[in-house]
Each structure stands twice: as C-alpha cells, then as structure tokens.
matplotlib code that plots the C-alpha trace (Angstrom):
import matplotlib.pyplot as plt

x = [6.7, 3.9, 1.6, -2.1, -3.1, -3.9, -2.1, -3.8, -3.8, -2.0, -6.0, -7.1, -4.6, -5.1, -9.2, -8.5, -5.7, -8.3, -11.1, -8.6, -8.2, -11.8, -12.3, -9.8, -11.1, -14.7, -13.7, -11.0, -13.3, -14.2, -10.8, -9.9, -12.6, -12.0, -8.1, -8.6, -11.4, -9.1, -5.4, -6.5, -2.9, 0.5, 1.9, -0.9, -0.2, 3.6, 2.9, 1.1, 3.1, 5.8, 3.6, 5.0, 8.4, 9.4, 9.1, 6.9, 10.1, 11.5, 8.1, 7.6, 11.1, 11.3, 7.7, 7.9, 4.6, 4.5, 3.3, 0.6, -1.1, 0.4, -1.0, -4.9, -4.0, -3.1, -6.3, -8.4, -7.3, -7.4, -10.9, -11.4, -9.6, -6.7, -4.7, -3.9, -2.4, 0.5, 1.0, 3.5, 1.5, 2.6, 0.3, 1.3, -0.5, -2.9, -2.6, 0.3, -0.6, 1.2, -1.4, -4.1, -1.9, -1.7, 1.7, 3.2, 5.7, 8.7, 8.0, 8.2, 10.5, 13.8, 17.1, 18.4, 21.4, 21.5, 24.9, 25.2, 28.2, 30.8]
y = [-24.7, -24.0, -21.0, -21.4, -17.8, -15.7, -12.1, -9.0, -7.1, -3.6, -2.2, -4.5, -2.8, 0.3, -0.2, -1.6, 0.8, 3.9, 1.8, 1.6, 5.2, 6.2, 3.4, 5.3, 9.1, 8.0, 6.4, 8.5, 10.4, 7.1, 5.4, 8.2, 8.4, 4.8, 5.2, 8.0, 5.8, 3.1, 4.4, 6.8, 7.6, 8.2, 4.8, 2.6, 5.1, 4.2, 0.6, 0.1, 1.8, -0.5, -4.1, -5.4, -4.3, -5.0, -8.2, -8.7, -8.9, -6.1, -4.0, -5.0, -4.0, -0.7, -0.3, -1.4, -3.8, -7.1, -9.9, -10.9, -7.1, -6.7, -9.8, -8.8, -5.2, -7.4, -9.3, -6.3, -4.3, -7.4, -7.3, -4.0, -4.9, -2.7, -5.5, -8.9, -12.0, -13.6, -17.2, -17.3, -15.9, -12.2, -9.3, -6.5, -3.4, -2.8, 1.2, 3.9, 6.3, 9.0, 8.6, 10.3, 12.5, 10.5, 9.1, 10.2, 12.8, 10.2, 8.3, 10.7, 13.1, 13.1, 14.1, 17.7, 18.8, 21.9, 23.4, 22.4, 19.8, 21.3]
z = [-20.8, -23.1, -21.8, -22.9, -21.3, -24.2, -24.1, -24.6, -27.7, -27.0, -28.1, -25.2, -22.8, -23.7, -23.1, -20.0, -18.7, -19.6, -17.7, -14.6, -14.9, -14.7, -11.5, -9.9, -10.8, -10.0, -6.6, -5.2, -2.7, -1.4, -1.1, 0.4, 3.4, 3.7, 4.3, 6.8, 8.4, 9.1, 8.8, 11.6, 13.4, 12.2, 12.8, 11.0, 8.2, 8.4, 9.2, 6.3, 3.8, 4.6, 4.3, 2.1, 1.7, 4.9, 6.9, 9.8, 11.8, 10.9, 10.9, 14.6, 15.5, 13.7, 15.3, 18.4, 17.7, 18.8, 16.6, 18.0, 17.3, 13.8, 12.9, 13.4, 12.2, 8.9, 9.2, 9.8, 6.6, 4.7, 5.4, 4.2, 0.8, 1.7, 1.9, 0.4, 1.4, -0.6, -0.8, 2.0, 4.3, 4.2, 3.7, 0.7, 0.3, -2.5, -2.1, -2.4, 1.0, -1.2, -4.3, -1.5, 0.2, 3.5, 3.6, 7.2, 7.0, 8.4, 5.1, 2.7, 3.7, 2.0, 4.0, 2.5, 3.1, 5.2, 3.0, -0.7, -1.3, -3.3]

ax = plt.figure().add_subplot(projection="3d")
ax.plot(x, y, z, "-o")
ax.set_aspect("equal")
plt.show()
C-alpha cells in the first residue's frame, strides 16, 4: 500500500512539539478551571480517567453506573472537548487528570508494603 501523506521533517516536529508546549503552558489555568468545573466529584474524576481503557461494561460495574447515565456523562464531556469519540462508538479521554493534579487518590495511589520484603 502506497502512502501519499507526506511525513514531517524532524525540524517540522520539533516546531510543532515546541508550539504544543507553549498551547499547553499558556492554557493550563484554563484547562484546569474547566476540569474542576465539570469533573466536580471524586467519581467523575475516576470515571473519566479510566474512558478509555476500560470498557463501558466494566466502567459501570466497577462504578456502580448504569448505562443509560454513563452514556450522557460521555456525551456531555464530549461536548466540552474533554472527550472524543472513536469509530466504534467508545469515548477516550483527551486529558491525563494527573497532568493538573486532580486524579482521585484511588487512582493514583500505589499499594506499599507496610514491611520491606526480604
């Protein structure tokens, strides 16, 4: 298969990749607000972190959510741009919760042993 797409000189990433990183310093505050705005409890936070990587089965069993309020939760942050809709119908995240701060505390804690293993 014969791809027309032209790729990117490695200057053309590197001007973009620096552009990306200003986008993201000059917008942080906002992305921010807006997360807190709309992730406002614990479990959206939680819920949204795993879109994505987890299927809308297992997010309403591990959550205790039916379907038919995940769905318009989905919908809702879609609209916001927060999320984005693949081609089989499931939503994946556009943001990393733990790149603001704001991933809940279940998700990013990591088990530690109480006694060292010897």
């Amino acid at each position: 298969m014969n791809d027309a797409s032209p790729r990117p000189t490695d200057n053309q990433t590197k001007l973009l990749e620096e552009i990306l990183t200003w986008v993201k310093v000059a917008n942080y505050d906002r992305v921010f607000n807006t997360l807190n705005s709309i992730l406002k409890t614990d479990r959206e936070r939680r819920i949204y972190q795993d879109t994505g990587k987890k299927t809308q089965e297992q997010i309403s069993k591990d959550y205790k959510i039916s379907s038919k309020t995940l769905t318009p939760l989905w919908k809702k942050w879609e609209r916001r741009g927060l999320v984005a809709r693949e081609k089989r119908g499931q939503y994946r995240r556009l943001l990393d919760l733990n790149d603001f701060g704001l991933a809940s505390k279940q998700t990013t804690q990591k088990k530690i042993p109480l006694t060292p293993k010897e």
